[in-house]
C-alpha positions as CSV (number, residue, x, y, z in Angstrom):
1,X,10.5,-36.5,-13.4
2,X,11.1,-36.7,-17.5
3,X,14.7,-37.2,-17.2
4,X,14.4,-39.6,-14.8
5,X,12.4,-41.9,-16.8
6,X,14.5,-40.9,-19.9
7,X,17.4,-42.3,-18.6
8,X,16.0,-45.0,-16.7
9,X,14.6,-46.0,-20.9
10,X,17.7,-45.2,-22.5
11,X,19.9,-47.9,-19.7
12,X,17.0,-50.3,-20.4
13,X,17.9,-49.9,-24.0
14,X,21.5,-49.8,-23.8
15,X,21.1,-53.0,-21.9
16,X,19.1,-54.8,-24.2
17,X,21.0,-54.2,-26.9
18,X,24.1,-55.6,-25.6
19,X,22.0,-58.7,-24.0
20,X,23.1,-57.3,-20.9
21,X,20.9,-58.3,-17.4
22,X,19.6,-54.9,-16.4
23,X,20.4,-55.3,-12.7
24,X,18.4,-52.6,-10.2
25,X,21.7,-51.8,-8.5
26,X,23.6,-50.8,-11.6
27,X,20.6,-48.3,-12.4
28,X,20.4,-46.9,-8.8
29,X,24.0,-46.3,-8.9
30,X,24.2,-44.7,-12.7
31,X,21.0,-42.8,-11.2
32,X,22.9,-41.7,-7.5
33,X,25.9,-40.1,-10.4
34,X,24.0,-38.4,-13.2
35,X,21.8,-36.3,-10.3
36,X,24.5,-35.6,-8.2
37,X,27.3,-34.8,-10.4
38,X,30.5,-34.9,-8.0
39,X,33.2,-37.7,-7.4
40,X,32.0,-40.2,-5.0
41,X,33.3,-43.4,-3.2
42,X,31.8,-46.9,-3.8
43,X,31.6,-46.2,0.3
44,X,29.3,-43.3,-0.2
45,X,27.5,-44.5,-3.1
46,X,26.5,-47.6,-0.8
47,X,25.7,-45.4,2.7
48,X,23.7,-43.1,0.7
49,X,21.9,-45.9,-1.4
50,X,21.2,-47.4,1.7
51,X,20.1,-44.3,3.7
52,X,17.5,-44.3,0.7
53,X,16.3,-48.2,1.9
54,X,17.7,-49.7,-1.6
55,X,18.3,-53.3,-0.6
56,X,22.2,-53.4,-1.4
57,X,25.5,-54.7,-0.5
58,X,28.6,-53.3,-0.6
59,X,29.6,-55.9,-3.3
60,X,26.5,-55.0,-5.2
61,X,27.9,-51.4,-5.3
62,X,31.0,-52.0,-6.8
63,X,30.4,-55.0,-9.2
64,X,27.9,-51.8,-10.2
65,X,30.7,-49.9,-10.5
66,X,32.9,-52.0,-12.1
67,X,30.8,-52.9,-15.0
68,X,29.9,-49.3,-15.8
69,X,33.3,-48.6,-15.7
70,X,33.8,-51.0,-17.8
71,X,31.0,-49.9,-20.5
72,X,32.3,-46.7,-20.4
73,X,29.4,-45.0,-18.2
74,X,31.9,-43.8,-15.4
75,X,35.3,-42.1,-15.1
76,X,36.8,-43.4,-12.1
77,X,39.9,-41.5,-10.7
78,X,42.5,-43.8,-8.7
79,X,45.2,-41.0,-7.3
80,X,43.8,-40.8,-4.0
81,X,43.7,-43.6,-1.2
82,X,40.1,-44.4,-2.2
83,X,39.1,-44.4,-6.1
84,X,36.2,-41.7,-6.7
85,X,33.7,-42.5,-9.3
86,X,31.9,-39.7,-11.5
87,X,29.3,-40.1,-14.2
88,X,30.4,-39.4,-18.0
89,X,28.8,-39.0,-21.3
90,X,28.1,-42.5,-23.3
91,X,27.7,-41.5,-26.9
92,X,27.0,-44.7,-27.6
93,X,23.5,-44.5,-26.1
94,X,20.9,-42.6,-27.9
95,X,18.8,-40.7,-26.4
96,X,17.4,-37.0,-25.7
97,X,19.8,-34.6,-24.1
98,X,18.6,-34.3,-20.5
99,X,18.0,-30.4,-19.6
100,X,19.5,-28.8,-17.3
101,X,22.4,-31.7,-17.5
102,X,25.5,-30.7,-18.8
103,X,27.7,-32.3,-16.8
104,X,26.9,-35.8,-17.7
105,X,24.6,-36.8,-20.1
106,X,23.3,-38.7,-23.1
107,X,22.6,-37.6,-26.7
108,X,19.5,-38.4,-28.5
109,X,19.0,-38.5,-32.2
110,X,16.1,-36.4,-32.9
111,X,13.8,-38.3,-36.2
């Protein structure tokens, strides 16, 4: 899958500029948001994460969620009684626009 590997590169990237440890869990759960674009709970994220055998704790999931929250990867809505997650553009990253994904995305500079 091209986009899969795309944006698997373009985290790697992103990462390694900012001397940031490229933990498994924060890609699974930047992955589990960009392909399935609707608001989710750091509850769901980890019961379907799990379902899928990823070796994860709930603590994992949202220290995930925190930091790409905090890098500006997610949007995270707080008005109901759980906080819902969804995944947002990063202009800041590089990278080949994804087709088919509008929702969510990256940008790539084309040399």
């Amino acid at each position: 899958m091209e986009s899969l590997e795309l944006l698997t590169e373009a985290f790697h990237k992103y990462c390694k500029s900012r001397d940031v440890r490229q933990s498994g869990i924060k890609v699974l759960v930047l992955l589990k948001l960009w392909f399935d674009p609707v608001y989710k709970s750091a509850d769901n994220i980890f019961v379907e994460l799990k379902n899928t055998g990823a070796n994860c704790t709930a603590a994992s999931i949202n220290n995930a969620l925190n930091w790409l929250l905090a890098e500006g990867f997610l949007i995270k809505d707080s008005s109901l009684r759980k906080a819902l997650y969804y995944c947002q553009k990063k202009e800041s990253i590089v990278l080949l626009k994804l087709p088919g994904e509008t929702s969510c995305g990256f940008v790539r500079k084309i040399q």
